[in-house]
C-alpha positions in Angstrom: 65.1 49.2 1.7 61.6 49.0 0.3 60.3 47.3 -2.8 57.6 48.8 -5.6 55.0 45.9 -3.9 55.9 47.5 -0.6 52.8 47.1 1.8 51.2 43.8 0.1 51.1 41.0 2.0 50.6 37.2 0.4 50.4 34.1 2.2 51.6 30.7 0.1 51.3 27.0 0.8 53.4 25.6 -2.0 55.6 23.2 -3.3 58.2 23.2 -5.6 58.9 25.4 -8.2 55.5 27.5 -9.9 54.2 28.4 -6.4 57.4 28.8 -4.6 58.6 31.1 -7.7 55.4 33.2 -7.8 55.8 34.0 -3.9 59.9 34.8 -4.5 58.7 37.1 -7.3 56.3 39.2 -5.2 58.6 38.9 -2.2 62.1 40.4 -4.2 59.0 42.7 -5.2 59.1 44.0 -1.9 55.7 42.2 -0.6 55.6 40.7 2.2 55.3 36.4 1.8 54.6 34.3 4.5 55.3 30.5 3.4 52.6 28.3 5.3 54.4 24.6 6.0 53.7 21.6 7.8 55.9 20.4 10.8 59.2 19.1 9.2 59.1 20.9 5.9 56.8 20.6 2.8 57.3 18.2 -0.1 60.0 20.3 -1.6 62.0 20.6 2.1 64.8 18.4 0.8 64.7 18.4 -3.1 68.3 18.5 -4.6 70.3 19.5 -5.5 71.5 19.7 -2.0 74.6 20.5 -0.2 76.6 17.4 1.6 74.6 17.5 4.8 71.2 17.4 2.8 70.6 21.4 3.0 68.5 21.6 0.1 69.7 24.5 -2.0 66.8 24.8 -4.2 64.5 24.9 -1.1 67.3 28.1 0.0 67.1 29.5 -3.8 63.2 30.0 -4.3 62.4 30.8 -0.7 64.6 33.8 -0.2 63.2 36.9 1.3 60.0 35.1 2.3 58.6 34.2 5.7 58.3 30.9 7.5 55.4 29.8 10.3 54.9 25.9 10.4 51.7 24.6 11.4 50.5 21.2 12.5 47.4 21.6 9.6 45.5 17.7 10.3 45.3 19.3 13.5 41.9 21.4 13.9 43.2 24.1 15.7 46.3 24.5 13.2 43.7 24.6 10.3 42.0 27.3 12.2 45.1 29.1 12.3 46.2 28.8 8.9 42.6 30.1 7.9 43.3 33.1 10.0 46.6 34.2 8.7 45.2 34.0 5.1 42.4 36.1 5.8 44.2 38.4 8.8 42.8 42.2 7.8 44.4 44.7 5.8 43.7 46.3 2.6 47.0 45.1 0.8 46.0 41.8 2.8 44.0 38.7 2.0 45.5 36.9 -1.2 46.7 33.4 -1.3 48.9 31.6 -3.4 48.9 27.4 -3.7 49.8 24.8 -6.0 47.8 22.8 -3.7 44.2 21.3 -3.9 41.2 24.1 -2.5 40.0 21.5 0.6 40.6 21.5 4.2 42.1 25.2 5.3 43.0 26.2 1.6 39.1 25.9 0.7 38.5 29.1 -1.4 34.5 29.2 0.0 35.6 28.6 3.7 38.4 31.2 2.9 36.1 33.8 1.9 33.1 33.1 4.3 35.5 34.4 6.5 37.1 37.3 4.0 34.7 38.0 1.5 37.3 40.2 -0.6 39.8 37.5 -1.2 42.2 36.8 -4.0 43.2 33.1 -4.1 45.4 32.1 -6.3 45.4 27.8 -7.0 48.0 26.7 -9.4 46.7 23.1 -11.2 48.3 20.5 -12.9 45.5 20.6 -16.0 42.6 22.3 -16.6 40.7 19.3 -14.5 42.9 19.9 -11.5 44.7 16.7 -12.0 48.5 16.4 -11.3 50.8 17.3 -13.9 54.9 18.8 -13.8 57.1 19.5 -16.5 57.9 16.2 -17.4 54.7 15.3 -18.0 53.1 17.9 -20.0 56.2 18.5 -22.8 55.4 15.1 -23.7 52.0 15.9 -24.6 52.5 18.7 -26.8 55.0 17.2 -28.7 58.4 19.2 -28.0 60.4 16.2 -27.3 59.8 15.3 -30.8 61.4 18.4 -32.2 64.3 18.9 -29.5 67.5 17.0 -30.2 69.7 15.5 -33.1 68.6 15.7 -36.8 69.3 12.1 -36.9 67.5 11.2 -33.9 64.0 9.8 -33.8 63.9 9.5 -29.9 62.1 11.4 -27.6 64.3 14.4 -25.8 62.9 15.7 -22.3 64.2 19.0 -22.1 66.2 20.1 -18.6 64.8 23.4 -17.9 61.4 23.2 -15.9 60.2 25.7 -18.9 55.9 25.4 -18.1 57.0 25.5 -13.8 59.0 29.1 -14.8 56.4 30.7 -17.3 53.5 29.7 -14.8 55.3 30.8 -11.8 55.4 33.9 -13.3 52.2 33.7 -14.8 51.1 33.6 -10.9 52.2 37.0 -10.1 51.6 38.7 -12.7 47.8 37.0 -12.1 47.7 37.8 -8.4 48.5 41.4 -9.4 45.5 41.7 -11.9 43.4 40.5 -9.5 44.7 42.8 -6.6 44.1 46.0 -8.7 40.5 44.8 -10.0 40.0 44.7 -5.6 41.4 47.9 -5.1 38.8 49.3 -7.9 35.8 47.4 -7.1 36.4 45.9 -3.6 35.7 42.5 -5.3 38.3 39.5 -4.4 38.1 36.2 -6.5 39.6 32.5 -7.5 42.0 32.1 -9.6 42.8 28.8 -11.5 45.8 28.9 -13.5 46.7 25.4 -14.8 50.3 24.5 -15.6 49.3 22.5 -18.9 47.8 25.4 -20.2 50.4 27.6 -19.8 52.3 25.4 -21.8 49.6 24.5 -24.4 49.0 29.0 -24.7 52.9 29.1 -25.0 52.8 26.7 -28.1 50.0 28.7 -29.4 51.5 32.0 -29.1 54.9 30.8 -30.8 52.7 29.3 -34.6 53.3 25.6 -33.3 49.7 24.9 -33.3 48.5 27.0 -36.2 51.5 25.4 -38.1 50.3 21.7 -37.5 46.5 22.9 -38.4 47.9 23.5 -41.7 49.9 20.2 -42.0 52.9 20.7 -41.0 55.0 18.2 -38.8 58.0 20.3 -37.1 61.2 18.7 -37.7 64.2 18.3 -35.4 67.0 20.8 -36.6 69.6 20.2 -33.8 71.3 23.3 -33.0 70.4 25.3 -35.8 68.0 28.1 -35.0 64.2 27.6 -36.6 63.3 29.7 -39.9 66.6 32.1 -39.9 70.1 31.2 -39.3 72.2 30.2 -36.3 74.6 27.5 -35.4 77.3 26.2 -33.2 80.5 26.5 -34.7 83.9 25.3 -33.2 87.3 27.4 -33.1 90.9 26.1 -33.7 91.7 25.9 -30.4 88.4 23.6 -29.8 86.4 26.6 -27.9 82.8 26.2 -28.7 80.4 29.8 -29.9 77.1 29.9 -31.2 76.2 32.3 -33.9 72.8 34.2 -34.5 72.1 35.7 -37.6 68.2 36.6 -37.1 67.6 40.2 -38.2 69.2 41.9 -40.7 71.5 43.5 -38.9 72.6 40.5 -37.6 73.6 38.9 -40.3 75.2 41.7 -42.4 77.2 42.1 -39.1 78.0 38.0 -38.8 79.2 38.1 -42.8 81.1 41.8 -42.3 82.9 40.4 -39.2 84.1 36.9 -41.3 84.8 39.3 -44.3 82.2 36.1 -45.7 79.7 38.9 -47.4 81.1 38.1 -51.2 80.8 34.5 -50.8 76.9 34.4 -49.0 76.1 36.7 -51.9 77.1 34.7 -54.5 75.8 31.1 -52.6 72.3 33.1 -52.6 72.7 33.5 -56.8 74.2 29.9 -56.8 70.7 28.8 -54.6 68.1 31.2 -56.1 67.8 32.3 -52.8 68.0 36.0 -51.3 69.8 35.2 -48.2 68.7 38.7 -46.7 65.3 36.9 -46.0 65.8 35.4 -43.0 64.0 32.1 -44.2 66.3 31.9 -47.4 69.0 31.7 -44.8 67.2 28.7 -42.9 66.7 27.3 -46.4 70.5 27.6 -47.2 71.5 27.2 -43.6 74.1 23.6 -44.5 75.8 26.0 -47.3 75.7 29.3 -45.0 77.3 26.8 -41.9 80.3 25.6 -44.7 81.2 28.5 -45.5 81.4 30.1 -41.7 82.1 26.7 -40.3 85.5 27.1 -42.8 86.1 30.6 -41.3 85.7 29.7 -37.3 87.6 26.4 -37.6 90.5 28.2 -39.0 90.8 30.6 -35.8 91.5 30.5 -32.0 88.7 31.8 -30.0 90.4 35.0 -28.9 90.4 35.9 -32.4 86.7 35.1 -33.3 85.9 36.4 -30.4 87.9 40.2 -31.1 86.5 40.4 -34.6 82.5 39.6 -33.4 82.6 42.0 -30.5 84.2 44.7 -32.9 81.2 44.3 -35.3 78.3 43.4 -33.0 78.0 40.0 -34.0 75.4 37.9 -31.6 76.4 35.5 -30.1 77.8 33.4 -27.5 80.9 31.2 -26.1 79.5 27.3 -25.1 80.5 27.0 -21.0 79.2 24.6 -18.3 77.6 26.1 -15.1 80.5 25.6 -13.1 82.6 27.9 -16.0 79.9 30.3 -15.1 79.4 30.5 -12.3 83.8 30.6 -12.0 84.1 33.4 -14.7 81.3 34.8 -15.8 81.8 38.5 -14.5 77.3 38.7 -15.1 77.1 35.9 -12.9 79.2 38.0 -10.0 78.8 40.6 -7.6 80.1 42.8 -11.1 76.4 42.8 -12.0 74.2 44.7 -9.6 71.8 41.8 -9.4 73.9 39.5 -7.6 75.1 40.0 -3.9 76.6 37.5 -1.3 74.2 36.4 0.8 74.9 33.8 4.2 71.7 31.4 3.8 71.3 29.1 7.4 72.7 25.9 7.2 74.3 26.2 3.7 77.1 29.2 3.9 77.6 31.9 2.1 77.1 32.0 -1.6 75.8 34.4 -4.7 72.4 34.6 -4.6 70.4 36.6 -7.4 67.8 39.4 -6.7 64.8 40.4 -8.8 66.3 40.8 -12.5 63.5 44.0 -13.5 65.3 47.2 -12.3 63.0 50.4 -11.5 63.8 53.6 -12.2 61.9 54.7 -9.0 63.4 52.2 -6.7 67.1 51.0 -5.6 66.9 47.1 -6.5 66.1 45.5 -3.3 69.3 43.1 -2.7 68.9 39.3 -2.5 67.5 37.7 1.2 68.1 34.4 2.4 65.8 32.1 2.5 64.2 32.1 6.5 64.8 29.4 8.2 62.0 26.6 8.9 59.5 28.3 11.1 61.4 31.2 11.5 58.8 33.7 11.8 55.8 31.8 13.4 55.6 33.3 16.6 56.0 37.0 15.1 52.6 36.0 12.6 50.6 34.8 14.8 51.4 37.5 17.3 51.3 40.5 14.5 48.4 38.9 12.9 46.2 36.4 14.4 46.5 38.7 17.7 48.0 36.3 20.2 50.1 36.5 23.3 53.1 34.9 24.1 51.4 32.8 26.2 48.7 31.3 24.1 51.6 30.9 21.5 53.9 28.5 24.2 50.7 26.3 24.6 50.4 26.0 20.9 53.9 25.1 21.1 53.9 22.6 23.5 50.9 20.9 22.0 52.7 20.8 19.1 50.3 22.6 16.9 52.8 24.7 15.3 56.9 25.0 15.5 59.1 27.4 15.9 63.2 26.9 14.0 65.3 26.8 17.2 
């Protein structure tokens, strides 16, 4: 089964999660990725959460549908070869993606001499090229300061490596740009895409920094949803929801479904506030949460639950990742995203494929991940040109590995 990327070839040297998640985009694009490592695995071989016998099973989850060739890269011989695989011919050929610094074999100028149309891809820390992850950049652009309890004045990293997703993405949708400008003007070129400036962008697209140019320090608002309403509520039966009311509709369906319309309209007279403005409702959002809060309590979840559905309320039921992943029918085989997949090493578990679904293409189903050095000999026979011979001797000098 082919993908829409069909025919595009991309060679990565990466290491945990922008680069890695660029690559698995493209390759559950239907490109073809070839994953560059040294002998024993990269930096991100083993990161966990792994399985009892040290599998890593993030390694497995943003490696999937990729190729593997290890090479021995201090080794001059295994530079050269790297070199070559990057800038092997083809027209849908010749792009590199790294979170890695441009020296030694990944050295855009040395890369080009030899490939003067090619697309390189380096993913930075900052705009400097110094080091930087999740953890360090959201506390320099103050979201740990808003995240968290109202009462809290502490610091609160978030979990999800937010800036590692957006500029993962931000990679392939980059390497893309580029690859169309080549096919129009034959022209490759560098591309520097720095992790703290997806992040500082972000802020600025979302009013966080226009906001604080005009004076104003965002507060922490716990679980309640900035400028409109939302909130966690708990039922009877101590089941936990959360409850949007952001658009209009939203919220005329939220006070229809708790048969609460009477009362908000006459807390908005009470407040001098016209809670059909969804920043009168952030204003009022304590009174607003009384009044629901009253309505939720007082019911099991199967009830709360029958009467939002029935008026297209938004929201959702509070559950951990194991509840999720246990009874959750979107996180199944039920939704044509996920499939079963049998990954080396780990077993067999669900594994997601690309979540964008073409009208001209069946959705390629989810690959395992290869294993390490699964595909060297094939590269450097289909692409660097070398017998099975030559290959052995590379072998046996140990310049590159093959998984057994």
């Amino acid at each position: 089964m082919k993908g829409i990327l069909n025919g595009m070839r991309v060679v990565e040297a990466s290491a945990f999660v922008a680069a890695p998640l660029g690559g698995l985009t493209l390759a559950q694009l239907g490109a073809e990725v070839i994953r560059i490592d040294a002998a024993g695995g990269g930096l991100d071989y083993k990161r966990w959460p792994v399985t009892d016998n040290n599998e890593s099973l993030f390694w497995a989850g943003l490696n999937k549908s990729k190729k593997s060739v290890v090479i021995d890269f201090k080794m001059p011989e295994g530079a050269e070869l790297a070199k070559e695989i990057v800038t092997a011919s083809g027209k849908d050929a010749g792009i590199l993606l790294t979170n890695f610094p441009p020296r030694g074999w990944l050295c855009y100028e040395e890369l080009v001499a030899a490939r003067a149309d090619l697309i390189q891809l380096t993913i930075q820390g900052d705009r400097h090229g110094s080091s930087a992850v999740d953890y360090t950049v959201n506390p320099a652009i103050g979201l740990p300061f808003i995240t968290g309890s109202e009462s809290s004045d502490e610091p609160i990293n978030h979990t999800l490596p937010a800036w590692d997703c957006i500029t993962g993405q931000m990679a392939a949708v980059s390497i893309l740009a580029a690859e169309r400008h080549r096919l129009r003007t034959g022209q490759g070129q560098h591309v520097k895409l720095a992790l703290a400036d997806v992040a500082m962008a972000t802020m600025g697209h979302l009013g966080l920094i226009a906001e604080a140019e005009l004076g104003v320090e965002r507060g922490r608002y716990g679980n309640n949803l900035f400028g409109a309403f939302g909130r966690d509520f708990r039922c009877v039966d101590d089941a936990r929801i959360m409850v949007i009311g952001l658009t209009s509709k939203q919220w005329k369906a939220l006070c229809k479904a708790t048969g609460t319309a009477d009362l908000m309209e006459a807390l908005g007279q009470q407040l001098g506030l016209d809670l059909s403005l969804e920043g009168d409702r952030f204003k009022a959002r304590e009174k607003i949460s009384e009044i629901l809060g009253a309505w939720v309590s007082a019911r099991p979840f199967a009830e709360v639950k029958k009467s939002f559905d029935e008026h297209g309320v938004c929201w959702s039921r509070y559950q951990t990742i194991k509840q999720m992943v246990e009874n959750d029918p979107d996180c199944s085989p039920e939704n044509p995203m996920f499939s079963r997949i049998h990954q080396a090493g780990i077993g067999e578990y669900l594994a997601a494929a690309m979540p964008a679904n073409f009208s001209g293409f069946d959705r390629v189903p989810a690959q395992p991940a290869p294993r390490l050095g699964q595909h060297t000999g094939e590269v450097l026979a289909d692409l660097v040109g070398l017998d099975s011979a030559t290959i052995g001797r590379l072998h046996d000098k140990g310049v590159v590995c093959s998984s057994s």
